[in-house]
C-alpha positions as CSV (number, residue, x, y, z in Angstrom):
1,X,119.4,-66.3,104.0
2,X,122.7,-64.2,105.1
3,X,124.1,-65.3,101.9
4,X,124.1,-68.6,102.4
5,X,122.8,-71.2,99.9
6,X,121.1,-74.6,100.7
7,X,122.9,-77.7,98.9
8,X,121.6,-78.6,95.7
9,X,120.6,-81.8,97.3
10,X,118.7,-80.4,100.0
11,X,115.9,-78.5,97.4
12,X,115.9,-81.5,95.6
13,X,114.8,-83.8,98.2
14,X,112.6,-81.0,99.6
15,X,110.7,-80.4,96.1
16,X,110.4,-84.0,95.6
17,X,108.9,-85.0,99.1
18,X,106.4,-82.2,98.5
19,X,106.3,-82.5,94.5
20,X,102.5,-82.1,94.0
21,X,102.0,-79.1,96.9
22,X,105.2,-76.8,95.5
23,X,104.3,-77.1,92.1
24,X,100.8,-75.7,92.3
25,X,101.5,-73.1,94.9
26,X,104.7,-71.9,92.9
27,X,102.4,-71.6,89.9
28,X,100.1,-69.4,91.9
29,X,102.2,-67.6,93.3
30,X,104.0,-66.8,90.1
31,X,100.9,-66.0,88.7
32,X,99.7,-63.5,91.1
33,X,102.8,-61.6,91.1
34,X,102.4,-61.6,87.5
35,X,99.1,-60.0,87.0
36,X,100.6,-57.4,89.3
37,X,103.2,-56.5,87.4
38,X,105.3,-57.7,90.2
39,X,108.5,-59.7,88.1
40,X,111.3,-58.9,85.9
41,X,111.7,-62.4,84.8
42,X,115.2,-62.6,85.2
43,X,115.7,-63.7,89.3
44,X,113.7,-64.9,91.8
45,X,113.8,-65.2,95.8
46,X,112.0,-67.0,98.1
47,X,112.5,-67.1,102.1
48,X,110.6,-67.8,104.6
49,X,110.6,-67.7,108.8
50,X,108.4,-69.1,111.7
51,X,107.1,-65.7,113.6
52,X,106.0,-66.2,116.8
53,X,101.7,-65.5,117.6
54,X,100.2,-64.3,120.3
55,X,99.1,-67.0,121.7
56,X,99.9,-69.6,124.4
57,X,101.3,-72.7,124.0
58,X,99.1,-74.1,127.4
59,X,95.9,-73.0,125.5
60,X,96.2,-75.6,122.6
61,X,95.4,-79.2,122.6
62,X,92.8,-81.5,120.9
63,X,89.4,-81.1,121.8
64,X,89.5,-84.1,124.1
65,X,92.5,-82.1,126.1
66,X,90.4,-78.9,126.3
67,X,87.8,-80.9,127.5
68,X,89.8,-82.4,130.0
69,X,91.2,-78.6,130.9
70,X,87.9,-77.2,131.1
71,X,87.2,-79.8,133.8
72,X,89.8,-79.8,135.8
73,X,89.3,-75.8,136.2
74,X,85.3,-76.8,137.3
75,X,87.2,-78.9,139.8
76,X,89.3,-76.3,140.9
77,X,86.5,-73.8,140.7
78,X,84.6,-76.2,143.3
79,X,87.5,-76.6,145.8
80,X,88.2,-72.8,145.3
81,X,84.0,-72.0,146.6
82,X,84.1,-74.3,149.3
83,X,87.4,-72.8,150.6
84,X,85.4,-69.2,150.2
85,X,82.2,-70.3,151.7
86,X,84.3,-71.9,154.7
87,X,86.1,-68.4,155.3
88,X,82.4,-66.4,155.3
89,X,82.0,-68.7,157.5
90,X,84.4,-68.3,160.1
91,X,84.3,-65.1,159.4
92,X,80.9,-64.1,160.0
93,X,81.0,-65.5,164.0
94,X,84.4,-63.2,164.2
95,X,81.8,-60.4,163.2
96,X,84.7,-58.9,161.4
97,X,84.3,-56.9,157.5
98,X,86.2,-58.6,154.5
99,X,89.6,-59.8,154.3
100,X,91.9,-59.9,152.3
101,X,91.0,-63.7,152.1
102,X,87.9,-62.8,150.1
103,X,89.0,-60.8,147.8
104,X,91.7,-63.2,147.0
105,X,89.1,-66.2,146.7
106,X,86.7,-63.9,144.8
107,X,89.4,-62.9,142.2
108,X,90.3,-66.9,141.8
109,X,87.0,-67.7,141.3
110,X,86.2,-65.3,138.7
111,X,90.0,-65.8,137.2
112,X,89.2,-69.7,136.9
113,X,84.9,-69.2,135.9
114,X,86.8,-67.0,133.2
115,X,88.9,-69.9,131.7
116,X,86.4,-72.2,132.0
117,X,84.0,-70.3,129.9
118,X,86.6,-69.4,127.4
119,X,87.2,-73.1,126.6
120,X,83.5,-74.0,126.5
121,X,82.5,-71.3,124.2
122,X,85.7,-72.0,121.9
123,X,84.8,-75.9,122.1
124,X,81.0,-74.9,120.9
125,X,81.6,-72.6,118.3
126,X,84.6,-74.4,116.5
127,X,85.2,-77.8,115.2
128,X,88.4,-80.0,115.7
129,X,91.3,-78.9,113.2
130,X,91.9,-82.4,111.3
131,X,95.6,-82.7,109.6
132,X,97.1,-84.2,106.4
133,X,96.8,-87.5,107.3
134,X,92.8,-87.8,108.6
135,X,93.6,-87.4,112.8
136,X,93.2,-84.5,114.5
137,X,95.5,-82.2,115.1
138,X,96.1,-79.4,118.1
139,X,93.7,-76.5,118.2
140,X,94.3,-73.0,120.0
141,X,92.0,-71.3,122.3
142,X,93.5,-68.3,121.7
143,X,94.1,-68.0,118.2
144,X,93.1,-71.1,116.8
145,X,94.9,-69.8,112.9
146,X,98.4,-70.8,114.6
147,X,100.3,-73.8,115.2
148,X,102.7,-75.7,117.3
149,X,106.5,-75.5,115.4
150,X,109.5,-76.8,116.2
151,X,112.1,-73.6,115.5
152,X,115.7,-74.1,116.4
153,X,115.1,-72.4,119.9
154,X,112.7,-75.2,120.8
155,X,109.0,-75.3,120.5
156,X,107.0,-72.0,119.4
157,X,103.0,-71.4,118.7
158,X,102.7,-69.6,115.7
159,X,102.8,-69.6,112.0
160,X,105.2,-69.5,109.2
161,X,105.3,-66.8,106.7
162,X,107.4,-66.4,103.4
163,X,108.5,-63.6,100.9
164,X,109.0,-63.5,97.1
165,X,110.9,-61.3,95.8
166,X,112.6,-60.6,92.2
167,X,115.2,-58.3,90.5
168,X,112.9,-56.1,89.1
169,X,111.1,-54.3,92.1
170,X,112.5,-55.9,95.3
């Protein structure tokens, strides 16, 4: 916290918005470090951060979005074979080897198969992530553990940790 200390006011309204979460998890928390022989007794700290996962804001959505992704790269994945096949094609009466053409459209088309399958096998093997208040909330393809957060450098996919300390052990 650099020193600083949040206005009285500020915890207060915090704790109270949140009165029946913080008390249970505080008591756990205290609890646990406890039975580790973890506190003095005397002082107690508590920060916390938003770290940044390794995962990519582009792959998250709700499952109708995915849905939507996944079929838009089919479309793609279409338009991309049909511009492949038309270059064999024309390639083929030139009697000429491979160009740098195919490979190009070959690396597309398995870049984009790739993607497609990625979302299709997450969207089979998981279930929509619903939030607090019953509707569902974004999902990651990539690591689906993290969330969207707003930090004060804009908009970050990851997850928000926290530390307990206290005066005995640091």
């Amino acid at each position: 916290a650099c020193g600083m200390a949040p206005d009285h006011s500020t915890i207060a309204a915090f704790v109270s918005s949140m009165q029946d979460e913080i008390g249970t998890i505080f008591q756990d928390i205290v609890l646990v470090c406890q039975e580790q022989g973890l506190l003095g007794g005397t002082f107690f700290a508590l920060d916390g951060l938003k770290l940044p996962s390794n995962a990519a804001k582009e792959w998250s959505g709700r499952f109708a979005d995915l849905q939507k992704k996944q079929q838009k790269l089919a479309a793609k994945l279409a338009k991309v074979c049909a511009m492949h096949q038309q270059t064999d094609a024309a390639e083929r009466d030139s009697e000429e080897g491979p160009t740098r053409a195919q490979a190009r459209y070959q690396a597309q088309v398995k870049r984009l198969t790739q993607q497609a399958e990625r979302i299709q096998a997450f969207l089979e093997s998981n279930d929509p992530k619903i939030g607090k208040e019953g509707k569902e909330i974004q999902s990651n393809v990539t690591d689906n553990e993290s969330a969207q957060m707003m930090t004060s450098h804009g908009m970050i996919q990851g997850y928000n940790a926290q530390a307990l300390v206290d005066d005995k052990s640091q």
